[in-house]
C-alpha positions in Angstrom: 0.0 0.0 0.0 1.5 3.2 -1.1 1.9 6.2 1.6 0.1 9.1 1.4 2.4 11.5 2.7 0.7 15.5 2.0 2.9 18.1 3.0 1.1 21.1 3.8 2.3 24.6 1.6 3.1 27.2 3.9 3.8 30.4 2.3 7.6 30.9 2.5 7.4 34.6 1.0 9.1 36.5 4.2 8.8 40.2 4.2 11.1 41.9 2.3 13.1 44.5 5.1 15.3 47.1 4.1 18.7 47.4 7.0 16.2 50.1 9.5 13.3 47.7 9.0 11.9 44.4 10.6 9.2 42.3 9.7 5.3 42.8 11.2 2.7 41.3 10.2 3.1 41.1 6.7 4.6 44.5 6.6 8.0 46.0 7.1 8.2 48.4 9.7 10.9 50.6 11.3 13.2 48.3 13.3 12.4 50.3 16.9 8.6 50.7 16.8 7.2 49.1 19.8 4.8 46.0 18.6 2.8 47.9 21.2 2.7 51.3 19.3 1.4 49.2 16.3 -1.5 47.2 17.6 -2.9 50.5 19.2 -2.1 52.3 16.0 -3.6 49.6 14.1 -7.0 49.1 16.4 -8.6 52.6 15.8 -12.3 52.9 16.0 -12.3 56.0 13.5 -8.5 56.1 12.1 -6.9 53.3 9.4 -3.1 53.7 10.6 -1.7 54.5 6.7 2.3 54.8 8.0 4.9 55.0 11.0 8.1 55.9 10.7 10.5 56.6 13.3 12.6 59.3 11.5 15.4 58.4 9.1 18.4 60.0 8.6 19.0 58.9 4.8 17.3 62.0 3.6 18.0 65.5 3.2 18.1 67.4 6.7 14.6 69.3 5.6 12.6 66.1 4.6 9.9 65.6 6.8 11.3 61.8 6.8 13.8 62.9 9.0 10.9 63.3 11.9 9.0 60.6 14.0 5.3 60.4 12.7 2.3 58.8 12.6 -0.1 59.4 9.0 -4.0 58.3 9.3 -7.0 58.0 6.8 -10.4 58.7 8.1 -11.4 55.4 7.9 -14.7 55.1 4.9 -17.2 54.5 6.9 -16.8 58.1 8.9 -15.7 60.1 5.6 -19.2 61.3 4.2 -20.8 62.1 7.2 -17.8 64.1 8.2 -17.5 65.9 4.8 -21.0 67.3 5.0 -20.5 69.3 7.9 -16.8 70.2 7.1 -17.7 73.7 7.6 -19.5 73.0 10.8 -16.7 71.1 12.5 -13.5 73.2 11.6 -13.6 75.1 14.9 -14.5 72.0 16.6 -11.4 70.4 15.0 -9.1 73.1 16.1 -10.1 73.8 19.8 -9.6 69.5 20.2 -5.7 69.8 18.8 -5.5 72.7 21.1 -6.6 71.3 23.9 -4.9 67.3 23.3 -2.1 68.9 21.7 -0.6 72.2 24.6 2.8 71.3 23.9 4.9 72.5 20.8 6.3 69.1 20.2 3.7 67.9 17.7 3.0 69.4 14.4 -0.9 68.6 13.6 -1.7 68.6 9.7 -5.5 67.5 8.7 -6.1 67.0 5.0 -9.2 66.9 3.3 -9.3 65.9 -0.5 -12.4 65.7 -2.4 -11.7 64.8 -6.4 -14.0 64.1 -9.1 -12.6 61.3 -11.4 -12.5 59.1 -14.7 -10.2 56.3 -15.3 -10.4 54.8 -18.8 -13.7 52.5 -18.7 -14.8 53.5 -15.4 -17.9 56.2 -14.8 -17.2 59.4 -13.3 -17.2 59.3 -9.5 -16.6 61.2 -6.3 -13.4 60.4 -4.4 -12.9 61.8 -0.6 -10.7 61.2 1.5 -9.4 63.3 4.9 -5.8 62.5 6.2 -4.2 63.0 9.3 -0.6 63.5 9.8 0.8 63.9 13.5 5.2 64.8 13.2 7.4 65.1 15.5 9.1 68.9 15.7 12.1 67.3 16.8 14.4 65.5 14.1 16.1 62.6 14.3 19.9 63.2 14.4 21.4 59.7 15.3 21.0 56.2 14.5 20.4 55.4 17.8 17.0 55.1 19.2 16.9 58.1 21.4 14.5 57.7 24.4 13.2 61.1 23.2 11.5 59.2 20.3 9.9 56.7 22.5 8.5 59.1 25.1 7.3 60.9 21.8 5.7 57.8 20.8 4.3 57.2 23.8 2.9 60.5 24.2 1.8 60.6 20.8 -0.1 57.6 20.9 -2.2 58.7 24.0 -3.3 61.8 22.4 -4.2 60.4 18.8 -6.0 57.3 20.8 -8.3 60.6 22.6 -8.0 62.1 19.1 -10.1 58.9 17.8 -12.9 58.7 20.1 -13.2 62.8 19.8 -13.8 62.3 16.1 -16.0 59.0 17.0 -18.5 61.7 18.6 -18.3 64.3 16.1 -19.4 61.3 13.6 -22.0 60.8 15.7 -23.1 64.2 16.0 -22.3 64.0 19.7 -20.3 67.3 20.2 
């Protein structure tokens, strides 16, 4: 009687990593973020985490690469309801990044794009999308991993994390 001997196929495609990076999931991501940091980032109620970086020093002293930061998409669910009262919520907006955001160690950037597209065969449609970028004013100057980073980190993630459930009630009309 023959032998049925099945080996099961696991999927031996590793991550590709670059020297500064390191394998997560099936991403690449900056050798020092905390696995922490990520699942937080990653388990937003109203943000999709979009990238991380920890500041590289392989760019030009005035790249915005050099900084630690954190960039966002308003995740689709929250995007049209938030667009229709743009206007409305601008002040709202603002008074929140004051008050999370006292110190000068953050630079706050929100984004909102709206476009109106064609792509060969498709029909016409309505793109939006609202970004959030959070930098660190401080650049990185070192290979090393300077605690500075990581209490940035830290700190950043605390007030993004307040960030999300403020923009949670403003979806729901609750501010």
């Amino acid at each position: 009687m023959a032998s049925d001997n099945h080996q099961l196929k696991v999927s031996t495609s590793a991550v590709k990593c670059k020297p500064h990076e390191r394998p997560w999931r099936n991403l690449a991501v900056d050798k020092n973020l905390d696995d922490r940091w990520l699942e937080h980032l990653n388990n937003l109620k109203t943000l999709g985490l979009v990238s991380i970086c920890e500041g590289h020093l392989d760019v030009k002293s005035t790249s915005v690469r050099r900084r630690p930061s954190a960039i966002f998409s308003l995740k689709k669910e929250y995007v049209k309801p938030f667009t229709i009262r743009w206007y409305d919520l601008k002040g709202a907006l603002a008074a929140e990044i004051e008050s999370i955001w006292k110190s000068e160690d953050t630079t706050v950037e929100i984004e909102m794009q709206q476009q109106i597209v064609r792509y060969d065969d498709e029909d016409v449609g309505d793109r939006e999308e609202i970004i959030f970028r959070f930098f660190s004013r401080r650049k990185k100057d070192a290979d090393d991993f300077h605690e500075w980073i990581e209490k940035w980190f830290l700190d950043a993630i605390s007030k993004i994390e307040r960030f999300d459930r403020f923009l949670e009630r403003v979806s729901c009309g609750l501010f």
